[in-house]
Residue, then its C-alpha position, 0 to 999 in steps of 0.5 A: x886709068x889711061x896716060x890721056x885720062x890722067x892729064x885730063x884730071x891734072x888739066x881739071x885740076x890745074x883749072x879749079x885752081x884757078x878758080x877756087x871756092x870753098x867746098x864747105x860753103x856748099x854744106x852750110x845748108x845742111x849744118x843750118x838745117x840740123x841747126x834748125x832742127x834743134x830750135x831757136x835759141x840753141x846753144x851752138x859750138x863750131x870748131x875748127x871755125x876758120x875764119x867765120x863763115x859758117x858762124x855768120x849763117x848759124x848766128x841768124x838761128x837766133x842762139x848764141x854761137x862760139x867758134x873755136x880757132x886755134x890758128x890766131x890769124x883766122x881767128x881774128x879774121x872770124x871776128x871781123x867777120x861777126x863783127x856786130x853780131x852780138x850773139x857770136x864769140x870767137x876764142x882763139x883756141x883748141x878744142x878741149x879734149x879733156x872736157x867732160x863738163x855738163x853738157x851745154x851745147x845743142x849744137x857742135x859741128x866740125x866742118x873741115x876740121x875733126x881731121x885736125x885731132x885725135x879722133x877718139x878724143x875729139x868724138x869722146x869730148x864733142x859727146x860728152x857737151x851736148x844736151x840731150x836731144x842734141x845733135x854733133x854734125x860733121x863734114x868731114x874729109x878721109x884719106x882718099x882710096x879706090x872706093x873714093x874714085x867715083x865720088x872724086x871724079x864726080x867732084x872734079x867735074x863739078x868742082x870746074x862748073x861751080x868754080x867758073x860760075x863763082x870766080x869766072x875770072x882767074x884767082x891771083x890768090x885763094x878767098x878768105x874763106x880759104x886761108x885757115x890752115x889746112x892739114x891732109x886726113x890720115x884715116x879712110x873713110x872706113x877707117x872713121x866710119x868703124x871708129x865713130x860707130x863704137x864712140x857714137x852709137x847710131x851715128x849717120x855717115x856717108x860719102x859726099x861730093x867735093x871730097x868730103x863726108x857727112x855725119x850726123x848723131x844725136x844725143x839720146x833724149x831724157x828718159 
């Protein structure tokens, strides 16, 4: 890319800084979707949750909700953001890696958050809890190579349209929302795409906008 294209995008950037928004805010509509699909009443896990803002939106479901944190300062913003919603808990905690309970969850999603952990583990764990017919659903983030560079040119463009329309004026600091802590992905999109096909067979993945990818697996039915 030329000298020009280049400060073009450090301009871009500099820009969406100062008008910053969640880019997983623009994927609740899928996660409340598959939510949808596996029927009212479901028994729902969000890890990684932040600090509540998908679980607020999964809680009108109709099911009962837990969101695991394990950073103590999200969490407690998490519960005051479900504060009053009786169908939601928020433990201030890591995900088990270890589980292989009997599955109780129709639902588990990781929003922004498998890239936190181990990923062999966390997929084995997160299959292992769910019912079957239910359905584990991530938004993810991999580590960016040249395949990426549409999706991410694409993104940034976007990413200035969307930000001056939801905070036109400029940011003095980022929104709660985006306070949680956050970590840079190791793996390339191929990379988990490869893992996740031999833990989770007949898993949908695919590359998304604002630097992030969309997977979904469901659970095989009882025969």
């Amino acid at each position: 890319m030329s000298k020009t294209g280049m400060r073009l995008l450090s301009e871009l950037g500099r820009f969406s800084d100062e008008h910053p928004w969640s880019h997983n805010d623009a994927y609740a509509p899928f996660v409340l979707w598959h939510a949808l699909r596996v029927g009212r009443g479901a028994a729902m896990l969000d890890v990684g949750c932040g600090t509540g803002t998908l679980l607020r939106r999964l809680a009108r479901s109709g099911g009962t909700v837990v969101g695991l944190e394990p950073d103590a300062r999200a969490a407690a913003r998490a519960r005051m953001n479900v504060n009053g919603l009786r169908n939601v808990t928020v433990r201030d905690e890591r995900f088990d890696l270890t589980i292989r309970d009997e599955p109780r969850h129709d639902l588990v999603t990781f929003v922004a958050s498998l890239h936190h952990l181990p990923l062999v583990p966390a997929l084995e764990a997160a299959r292992s809890m769910l019912r079957p017919g239910g359905r584990l659903v991530i938004i993810g983030l991999a580590r960016e190579t040249s395949r990426d560079l549409p999706w991410s040119i694409a993104s940034l463009l976007l990413n200035v349209g969307v930000g001056v329309i939801l905070h036109p004026r400029r940011a003095v600091e980022p929104p709660e929302s985006m306070t949680a802590p956050t970590t840079m992905p190791l793996l390339t999109f191929e990379e988990v795409h490869a893992v996740a096909r031999q833990v989770l067979p007949g898993i949908k993945m695919r590359r998304s906008l604002f630097w992030r990818y969309r997977a979904v697996w469901a659970a095989p039915p009882v025969r």
